[in-house]
One Martini backbone bead per residue (centre of mass of N, CA, C, O) as a GRO file, in nm:
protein
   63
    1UNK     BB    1  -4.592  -6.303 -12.778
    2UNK     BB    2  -4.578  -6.520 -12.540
    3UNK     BB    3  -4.615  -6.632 -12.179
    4UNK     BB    4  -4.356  -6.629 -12.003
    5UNK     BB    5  -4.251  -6.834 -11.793
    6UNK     BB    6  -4.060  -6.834 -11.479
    7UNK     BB    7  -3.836  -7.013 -11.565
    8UNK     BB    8  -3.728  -6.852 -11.838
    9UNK     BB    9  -3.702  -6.583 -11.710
   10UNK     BB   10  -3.493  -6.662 -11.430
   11UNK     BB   11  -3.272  -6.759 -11.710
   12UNK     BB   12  -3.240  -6.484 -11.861
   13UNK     BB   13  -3.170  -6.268 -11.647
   14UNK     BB   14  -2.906  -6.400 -11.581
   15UNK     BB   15  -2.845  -6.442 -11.927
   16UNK     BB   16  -2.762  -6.217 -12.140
   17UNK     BB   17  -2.713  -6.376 -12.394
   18UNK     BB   18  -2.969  -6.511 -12.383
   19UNK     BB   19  -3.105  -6.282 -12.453
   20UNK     BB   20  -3.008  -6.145 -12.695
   21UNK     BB   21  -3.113  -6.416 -12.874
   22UNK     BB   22  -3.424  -6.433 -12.800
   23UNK     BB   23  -3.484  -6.135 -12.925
   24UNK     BB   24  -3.363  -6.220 -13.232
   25UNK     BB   25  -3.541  -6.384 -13.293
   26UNK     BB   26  -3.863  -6.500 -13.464
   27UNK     BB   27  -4.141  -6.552 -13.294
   28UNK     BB   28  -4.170  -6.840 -13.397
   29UNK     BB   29  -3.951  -6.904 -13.190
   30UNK     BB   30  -4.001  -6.826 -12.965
   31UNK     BB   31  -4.246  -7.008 -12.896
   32UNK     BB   32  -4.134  -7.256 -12.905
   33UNK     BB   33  -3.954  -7.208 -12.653
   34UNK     BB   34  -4.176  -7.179 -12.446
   35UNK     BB   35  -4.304  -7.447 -12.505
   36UNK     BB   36  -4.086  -7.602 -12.396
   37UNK     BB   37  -4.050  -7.446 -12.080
   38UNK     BB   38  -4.317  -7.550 -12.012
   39UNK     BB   39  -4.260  -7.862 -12.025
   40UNK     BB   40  -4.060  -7.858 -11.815
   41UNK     BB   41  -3.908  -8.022 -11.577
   42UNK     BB   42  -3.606  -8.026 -11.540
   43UNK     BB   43  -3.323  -7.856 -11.503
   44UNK     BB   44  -3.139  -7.981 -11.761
   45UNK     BB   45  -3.326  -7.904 -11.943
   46UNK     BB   46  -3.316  -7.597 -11.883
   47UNK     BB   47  -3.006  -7.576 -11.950
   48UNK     BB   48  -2.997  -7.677 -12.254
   49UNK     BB   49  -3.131  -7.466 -12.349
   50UNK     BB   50  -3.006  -7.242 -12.312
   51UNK     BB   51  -2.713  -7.354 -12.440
   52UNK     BB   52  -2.853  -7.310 -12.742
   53UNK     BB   53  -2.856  -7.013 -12.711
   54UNK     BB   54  -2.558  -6.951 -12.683
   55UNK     BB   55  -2.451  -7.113 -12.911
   56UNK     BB   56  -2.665  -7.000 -13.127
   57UNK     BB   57  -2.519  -6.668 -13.121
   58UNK     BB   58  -2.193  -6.724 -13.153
   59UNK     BB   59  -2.253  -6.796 -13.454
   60UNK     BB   60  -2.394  -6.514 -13.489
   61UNK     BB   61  -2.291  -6.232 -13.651
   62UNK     BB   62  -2.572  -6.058 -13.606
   63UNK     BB   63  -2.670  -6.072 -13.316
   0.00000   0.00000   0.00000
């Protein structure tokens, strides 16, 4: 997995649902998401990010 930016720690720490969708991701959708984390300047955008992860987190019943 490459190196998580500060945003997105800070965001998953917080956030135990989503931290449990994120490691269950598989590895290049992990990265995927952290190159998308680095891009991130404004607030509402990593906010929209962490929601996506908890809405497709309830969806899945394995997860």
């Amino acid at each position: 997995m490459m190196e998580m930016p500060a945003n997105l720690k800070d965001l998953l720490a917080k956030n135990k649902e989503a931290m449990e969708c994120f490691l269950h991701l598989p590895e290049d959708i992990q990265n995927n998401i952290i190159l998308r984390a680095k891009a991130i300047k404004k607030k509402h955008e990593m906010d929209n990010l962490i929601n996506s992860l908890t809405c497709n987190h309830r969806q899945q019943a394995n997860c």
